[in-house]
Every structure is written in C-alpha cells, then in structure tokens.
C-alpha positions as CSV (number, residue, x, y, z in Angstrom):
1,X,129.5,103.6,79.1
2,X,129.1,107.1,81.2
3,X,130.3,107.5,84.3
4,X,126.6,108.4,85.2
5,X,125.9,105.4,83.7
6,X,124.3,102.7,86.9
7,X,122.9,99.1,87.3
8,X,119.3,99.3,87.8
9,X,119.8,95.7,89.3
10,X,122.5,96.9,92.2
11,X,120.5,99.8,92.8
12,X,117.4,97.8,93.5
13,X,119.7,95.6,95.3
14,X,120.9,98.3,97.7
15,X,117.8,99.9,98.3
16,X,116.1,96.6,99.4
17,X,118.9,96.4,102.1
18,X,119.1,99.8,103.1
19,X,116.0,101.8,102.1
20,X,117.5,105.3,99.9
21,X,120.7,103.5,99.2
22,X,119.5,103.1,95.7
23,X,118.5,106.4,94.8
24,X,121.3,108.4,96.3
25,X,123.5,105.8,94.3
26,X,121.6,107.1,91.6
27,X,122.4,110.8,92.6
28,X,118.8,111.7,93.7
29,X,119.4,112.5,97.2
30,X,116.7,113.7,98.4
31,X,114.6,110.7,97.4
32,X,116.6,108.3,98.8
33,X,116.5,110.6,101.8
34,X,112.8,109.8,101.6
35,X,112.6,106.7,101.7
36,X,115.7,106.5,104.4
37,X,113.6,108.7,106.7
38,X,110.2,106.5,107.3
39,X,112.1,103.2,107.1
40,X,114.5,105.0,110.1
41,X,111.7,105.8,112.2
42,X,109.6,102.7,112.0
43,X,112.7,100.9,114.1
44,X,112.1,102.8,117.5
45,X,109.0,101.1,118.2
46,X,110.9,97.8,117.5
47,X,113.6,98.9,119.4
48,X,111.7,100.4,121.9
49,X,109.9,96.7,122.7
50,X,113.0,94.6,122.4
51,X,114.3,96.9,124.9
52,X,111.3,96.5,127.3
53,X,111.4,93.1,126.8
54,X,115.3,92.7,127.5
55,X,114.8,95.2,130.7
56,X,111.4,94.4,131.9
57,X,110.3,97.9,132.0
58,X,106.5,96.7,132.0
59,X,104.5,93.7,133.8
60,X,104.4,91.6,131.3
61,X,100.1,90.4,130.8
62,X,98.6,89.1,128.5
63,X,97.3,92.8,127.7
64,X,101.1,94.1,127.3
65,X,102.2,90.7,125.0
66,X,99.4,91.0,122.7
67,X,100.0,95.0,121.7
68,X,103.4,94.2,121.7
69,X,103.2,91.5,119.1
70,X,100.7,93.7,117.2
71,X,102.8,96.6,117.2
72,X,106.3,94.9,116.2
73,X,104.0,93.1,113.0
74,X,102.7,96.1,111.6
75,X,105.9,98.0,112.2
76,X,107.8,94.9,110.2
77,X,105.0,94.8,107.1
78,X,105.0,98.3,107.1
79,X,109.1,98.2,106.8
80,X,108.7,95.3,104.0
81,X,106.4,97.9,101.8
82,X,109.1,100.4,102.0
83,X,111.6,98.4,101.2
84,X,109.9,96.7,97.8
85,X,108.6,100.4,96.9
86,X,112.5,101.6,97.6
87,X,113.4,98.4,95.4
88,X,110.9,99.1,92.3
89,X,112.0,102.7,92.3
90,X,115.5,102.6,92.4
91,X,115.6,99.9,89.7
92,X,113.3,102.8,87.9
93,X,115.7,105.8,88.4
94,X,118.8,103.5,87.4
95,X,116.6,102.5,84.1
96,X,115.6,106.7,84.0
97,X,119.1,107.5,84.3
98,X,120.2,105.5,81.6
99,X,118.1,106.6,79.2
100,X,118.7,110.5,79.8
101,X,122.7,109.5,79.5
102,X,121.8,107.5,75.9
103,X,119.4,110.6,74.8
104,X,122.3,112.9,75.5
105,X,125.2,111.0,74.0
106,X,123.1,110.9,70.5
C-alpha cells in the first residue's frame, strides 16, 4: 500500500458531507475547490431567508412565502446534485489514483 494510496469509499464519503473534501483528500485541489465553491455560494440565499424569516425584515404575504419556499427548494436540489456529482467523482479520482500508484509500482 502507497502512502498515495486512498479509499474511494471515504473519499466519496467526505465529499457527500462537505462538497471538495474528497478530491483535495485525493490531492486534486483545485477540483475539490470546485465543487467547494458553488456548493458555498448556494447557502446565502438560504441563509439570507432564514435570516429574514428569524428578523422579519419583509411583510410576510402570501407573494413573499411562496418565492421564499421556491427559492430555498431549488437552492436545496441544486445543493443535493453537487453533492452526488462531488460523491461519484471523488469515488472516481480515489479509483484513478489507485490505478496510476499500481501502474507505477510495476
């Protein structure tokens, strides 16, 4: 075993709870930075409602409720597609990593 050498099933594991995780496990950086980067930015509108809702910053109709709602679902699909993509390729670059450490030790 290298020290290179990485579980495909922890990194897929670690990028499903933290989007990147797996990749810069991995030692690809830069990919893991992006799919850290999206998955950051598609919690301010979340956190931008819950904090509108905790403060009342807006009257609250029926207008405001139903583009909230719609905002904070799309946000949370869209966060569940990066995190499954994330997952499939970190389990990917694990499995790619492994390989290129067997090719070389031969």
């Amino acid at each position: 075993m290298s020290v290179r050498e990485r579980d495909p099933y922890l990194c897929a594991a670690g990028s499903f709870f933290f989007p990147g995780l797996g990749q810069v496990y991995c030692g690809r950086i830069l990919r893991g930075i992006a799919f850290l980067i999206p998955a950051v930015l598609l919690t301010i509108p979340y956190g931008l409602i819950s904090l509108s809702i905790h403060f009342q910053w807006f009257d609250y109709s029926s207008w405001w409720t139903y583009w909230t709602s719609f905002i904070t679902l799309i946000s949370k699909i869209v966060d569940f597609v990066i995190r499954v993509i994330a997952t499939y390729d970190a389990y990917n670059v694990a499995k790619q990593t492994r390989t290129e450490d067997e090719a070389k030790s031969l």
